[in-house]
C-alpha positions as CSV (number, residue, x, y, z in Angstrom):
1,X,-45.8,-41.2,-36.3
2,X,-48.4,-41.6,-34.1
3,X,-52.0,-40.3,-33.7
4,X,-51.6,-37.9,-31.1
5,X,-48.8,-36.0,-33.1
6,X,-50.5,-36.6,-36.6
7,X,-53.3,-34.3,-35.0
8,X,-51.0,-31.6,-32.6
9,X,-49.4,-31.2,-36.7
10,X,-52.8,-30.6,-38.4
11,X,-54.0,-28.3,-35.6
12,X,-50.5,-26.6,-35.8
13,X,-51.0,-26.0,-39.9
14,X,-55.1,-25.0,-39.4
15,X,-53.5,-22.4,-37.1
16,X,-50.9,-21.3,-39.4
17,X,-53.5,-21.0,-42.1
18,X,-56.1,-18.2,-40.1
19,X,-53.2,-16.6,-37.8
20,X,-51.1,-14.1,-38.8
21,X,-47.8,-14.2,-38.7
22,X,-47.0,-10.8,-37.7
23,X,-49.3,-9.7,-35.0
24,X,-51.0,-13.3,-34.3
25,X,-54.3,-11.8,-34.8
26,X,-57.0,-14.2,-37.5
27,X,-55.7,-13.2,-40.5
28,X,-58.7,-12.8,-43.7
29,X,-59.4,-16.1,-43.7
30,X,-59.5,-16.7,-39.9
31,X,-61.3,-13.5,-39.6
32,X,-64.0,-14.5,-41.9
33,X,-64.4,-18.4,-41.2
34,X,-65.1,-17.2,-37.3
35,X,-67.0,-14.2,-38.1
36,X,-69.4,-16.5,-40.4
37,X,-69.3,-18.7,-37.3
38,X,-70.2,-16.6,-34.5
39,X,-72.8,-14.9,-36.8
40,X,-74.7,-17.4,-37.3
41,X,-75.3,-17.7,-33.6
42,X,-75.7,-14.0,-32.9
43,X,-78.7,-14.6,-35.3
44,X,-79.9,-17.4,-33.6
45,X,-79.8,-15.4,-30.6
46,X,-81.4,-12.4,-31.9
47,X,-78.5,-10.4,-31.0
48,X,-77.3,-7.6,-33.0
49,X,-73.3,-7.4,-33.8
50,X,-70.5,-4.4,-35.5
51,X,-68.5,-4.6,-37.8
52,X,-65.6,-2.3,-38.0
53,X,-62.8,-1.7,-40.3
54,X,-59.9,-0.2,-39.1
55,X,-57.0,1.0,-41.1
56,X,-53.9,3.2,-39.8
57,X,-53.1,6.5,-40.8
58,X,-49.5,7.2,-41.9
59,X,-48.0,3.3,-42.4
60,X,-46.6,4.5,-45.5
61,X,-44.4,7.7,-43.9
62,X,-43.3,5.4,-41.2
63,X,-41.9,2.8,-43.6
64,X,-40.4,5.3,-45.8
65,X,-38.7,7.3,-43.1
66,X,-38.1,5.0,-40.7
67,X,-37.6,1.5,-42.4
68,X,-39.8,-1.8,-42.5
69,X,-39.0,-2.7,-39.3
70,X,-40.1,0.1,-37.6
71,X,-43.5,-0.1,-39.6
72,X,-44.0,-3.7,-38.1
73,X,-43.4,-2.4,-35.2
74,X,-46.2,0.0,-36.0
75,X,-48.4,-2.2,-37.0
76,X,-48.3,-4.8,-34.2
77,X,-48.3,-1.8,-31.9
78,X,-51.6,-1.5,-33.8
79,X,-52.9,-5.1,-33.1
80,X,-51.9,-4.9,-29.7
81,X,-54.6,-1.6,-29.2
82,X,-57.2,-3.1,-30.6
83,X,-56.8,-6.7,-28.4
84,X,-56.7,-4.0,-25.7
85,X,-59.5,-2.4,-26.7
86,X,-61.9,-4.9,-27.3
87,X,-63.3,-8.3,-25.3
88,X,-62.2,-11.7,-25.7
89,X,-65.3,-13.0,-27.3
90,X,-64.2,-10.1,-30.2
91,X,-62.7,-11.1,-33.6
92,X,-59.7,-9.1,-34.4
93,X,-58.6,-9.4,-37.7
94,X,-55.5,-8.0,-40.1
95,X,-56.5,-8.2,-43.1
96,X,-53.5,-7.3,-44.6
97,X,-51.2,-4.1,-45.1
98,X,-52.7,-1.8,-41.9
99,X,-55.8,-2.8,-42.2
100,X,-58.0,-4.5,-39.4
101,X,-61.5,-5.4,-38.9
102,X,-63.0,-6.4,-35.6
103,X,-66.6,-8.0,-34.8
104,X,-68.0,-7.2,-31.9
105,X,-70.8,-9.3,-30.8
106,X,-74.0,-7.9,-29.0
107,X,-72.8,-4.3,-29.7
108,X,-75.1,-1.4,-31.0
109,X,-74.4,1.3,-32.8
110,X,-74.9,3.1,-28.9
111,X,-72.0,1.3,-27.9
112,X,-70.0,3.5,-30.3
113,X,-68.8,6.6,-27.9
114,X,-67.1,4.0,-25.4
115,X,-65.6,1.8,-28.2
116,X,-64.2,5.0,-29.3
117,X,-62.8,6.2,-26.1
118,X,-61.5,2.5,-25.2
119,X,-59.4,3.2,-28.5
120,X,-58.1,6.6,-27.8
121,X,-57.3,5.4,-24.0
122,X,-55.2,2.8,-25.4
123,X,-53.8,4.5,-28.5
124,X,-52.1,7.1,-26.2
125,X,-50.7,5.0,-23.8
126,X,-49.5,3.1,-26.6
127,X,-47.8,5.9,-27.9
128,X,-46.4,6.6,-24.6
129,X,-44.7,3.0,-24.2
130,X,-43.2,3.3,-27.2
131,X,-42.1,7.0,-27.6
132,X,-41.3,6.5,-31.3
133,X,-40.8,9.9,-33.3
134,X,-43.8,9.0,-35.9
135,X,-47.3,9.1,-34.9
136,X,-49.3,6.0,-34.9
137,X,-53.1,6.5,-35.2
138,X,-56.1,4.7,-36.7
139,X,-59.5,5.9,-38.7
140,X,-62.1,3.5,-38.9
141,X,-65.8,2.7,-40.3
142,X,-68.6,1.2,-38.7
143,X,-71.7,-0.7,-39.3
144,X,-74.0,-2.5,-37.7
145,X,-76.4,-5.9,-38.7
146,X,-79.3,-3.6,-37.3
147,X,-78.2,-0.8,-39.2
148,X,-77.6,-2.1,-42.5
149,X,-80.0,-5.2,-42.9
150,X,-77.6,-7.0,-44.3
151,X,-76.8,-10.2,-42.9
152,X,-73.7,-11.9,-44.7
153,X,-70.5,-10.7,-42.8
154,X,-68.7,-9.3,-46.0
155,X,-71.4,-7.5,-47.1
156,X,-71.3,-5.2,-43.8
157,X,-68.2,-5.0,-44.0
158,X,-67.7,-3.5,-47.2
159,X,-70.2,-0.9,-45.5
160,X,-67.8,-0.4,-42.7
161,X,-64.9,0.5,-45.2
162,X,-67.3,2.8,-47.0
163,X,-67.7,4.5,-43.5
164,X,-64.0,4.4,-42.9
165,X,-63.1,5.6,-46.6
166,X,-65.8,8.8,-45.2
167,X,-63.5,9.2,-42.0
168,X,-60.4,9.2,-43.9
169,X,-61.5,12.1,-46.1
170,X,-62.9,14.3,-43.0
171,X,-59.8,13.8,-41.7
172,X,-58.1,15.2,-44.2
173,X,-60.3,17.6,-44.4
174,X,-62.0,16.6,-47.8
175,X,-65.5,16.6,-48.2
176,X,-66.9,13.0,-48.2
């Protein structure tokens, strides 16, 4: 075997071990071995960065009523609103299950009303495209590095889930 197909193999396996198989988005590891990356220069660059942590509201229903199949079709549905949603130089993640994160570099917590209404935009004509009889829809959690003070990637996002364990419970009408 020679060199130039020794290496298109190992680039082939590192891909296989950040990508996920499903949606192709970074899976965890991917997710957090470029969010480290790309942190480290947003610092540098005295930038400020979100984190958010995305998870989709009724996976379970769809799978139970509607089969596996139709809940990976769900969840890529999923990945494919959020690559919508965000830019290129954005990390989407699955992190497993129906749960997504995303890093968005040079973002403030200003940005927040368009990132939502990027989402909703693309959620509906999702839904549209598809016309499935179950409802696909997301909650999620935000934080910022200028909000929180943290600066280690899984610290804030274990902030963002608290924020999207808050949104979950509004909307479901429990007090959070």
């Amino acid at each position: 075997m020679n060199r130039k197909k020794i290496q298109e193999l190992l680039n082939e396996l590192k891909n296989l071990s950040i990508k996920d198989q499903l949606t192709g988005l970074f899976n965890r590891r991917g997710f957090l071995t470029m969010g480290a990356h790309h942190i480290k220069q947003y610092l540098r660059d005295k930038k400020n960065y979100l984190v958010m942590f995305c998870d989709m509201d009724g996976l379970k229903n769809i799978n139970d009523n509607y089969g596996h199949k139709e809940g990976d079709i769900a969840i890529c549905a999923m990945a494919k609103v959020l690559e919508d949603s965000f830019r290129d130089s954005d990390i989407i993640g699955r992190l497993g299950g129906d749960e997504f994160t995303v890093l968005l570099g040079s973002a403030t917590p200003g940005d927040l009303n368009n990132i939502e209404e990027r989402i909703r935009n693309n959620l509906n004509n999702k839904k549209k495209e598809l016309n499935k009889p179950y409802k696909i829809d997301v909650s999620y959690g935000m934080c910022s590095y200028e909000d929180s003070g943290k600066r280690e990637l899984e610290e804030i996002m274990e902030l963002a889930d608290h924020e999207l364990y808050i949104a979950k419970k509004k909307k479901k009408g429990i007090d959070a």
